[in-house]
C-alpha positions in Angstrom: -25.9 -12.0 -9.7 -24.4 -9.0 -7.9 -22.6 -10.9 -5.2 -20.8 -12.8 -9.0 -19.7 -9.8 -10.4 -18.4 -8.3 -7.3 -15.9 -11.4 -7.4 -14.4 -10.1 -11.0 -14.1 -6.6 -9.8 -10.3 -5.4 -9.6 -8.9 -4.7 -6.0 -9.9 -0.7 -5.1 -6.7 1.8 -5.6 -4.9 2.2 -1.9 -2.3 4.6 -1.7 1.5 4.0 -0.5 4.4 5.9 0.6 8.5 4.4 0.1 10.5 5.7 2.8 14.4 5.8 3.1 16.7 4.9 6.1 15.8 7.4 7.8 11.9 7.3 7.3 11.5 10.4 5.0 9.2 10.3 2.3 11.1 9.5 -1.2 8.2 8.6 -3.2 4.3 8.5 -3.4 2.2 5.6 -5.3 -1.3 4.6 -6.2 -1.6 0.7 -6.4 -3.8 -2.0 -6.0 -0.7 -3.9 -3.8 2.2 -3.0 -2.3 5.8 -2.4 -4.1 7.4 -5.6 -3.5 10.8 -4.0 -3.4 11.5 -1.5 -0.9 10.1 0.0 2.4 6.9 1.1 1.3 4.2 1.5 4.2 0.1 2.4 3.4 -1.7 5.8 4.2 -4.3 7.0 4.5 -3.9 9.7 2.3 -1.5 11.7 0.3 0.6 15.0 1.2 3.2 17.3 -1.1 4.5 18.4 2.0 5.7 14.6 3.1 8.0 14.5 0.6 11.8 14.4 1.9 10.0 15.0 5.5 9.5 12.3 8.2 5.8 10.6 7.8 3.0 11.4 10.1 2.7 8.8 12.4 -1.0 9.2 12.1 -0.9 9.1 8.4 0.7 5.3 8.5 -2.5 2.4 8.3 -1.6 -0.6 9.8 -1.0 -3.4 8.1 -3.6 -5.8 6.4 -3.8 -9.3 5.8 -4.1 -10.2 2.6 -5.1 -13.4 0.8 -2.8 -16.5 1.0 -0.8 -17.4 -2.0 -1.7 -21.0 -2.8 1.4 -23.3 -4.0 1.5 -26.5 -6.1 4.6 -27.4 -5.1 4.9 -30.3 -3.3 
């Protein structure tokens, strides 16, 4: 019964950052997927002082897969 319910649970939070040209921090966002539009990049966490700085390399989570979009078009 556990294992059912667990498949109805929404996605967890995750936390992103967008980033302009020049990789400083415009904007941070909880969501359960990334922004389609723009260059938004996971952390791990958030930090006030990111914003308008370059982002901590360290800070940056490397990308996950995530599940494939099934099509019906033929």
């Amino acid at each position: 019964m556990l294992a059912l319910l667990m498949l109805f649970r929404p996605a967890p939070r995750r936390q992103f950052v967008l980033l302009d040209a020049e990789q400083r921090c415009l904007v941070m966002r909880c969501a359960r997927q990334c922004p389609a539009v723009g260059n938004w990049v996971e952390v791990s966490e958030f930090s006030l002082s990111w914003l308008g700085q370059p982002l901590p390399r360290e800070a940056v989570l490397s990308p996950v897969a995530t599940r494939r979009q099934w099509s019906l078009a033929s």
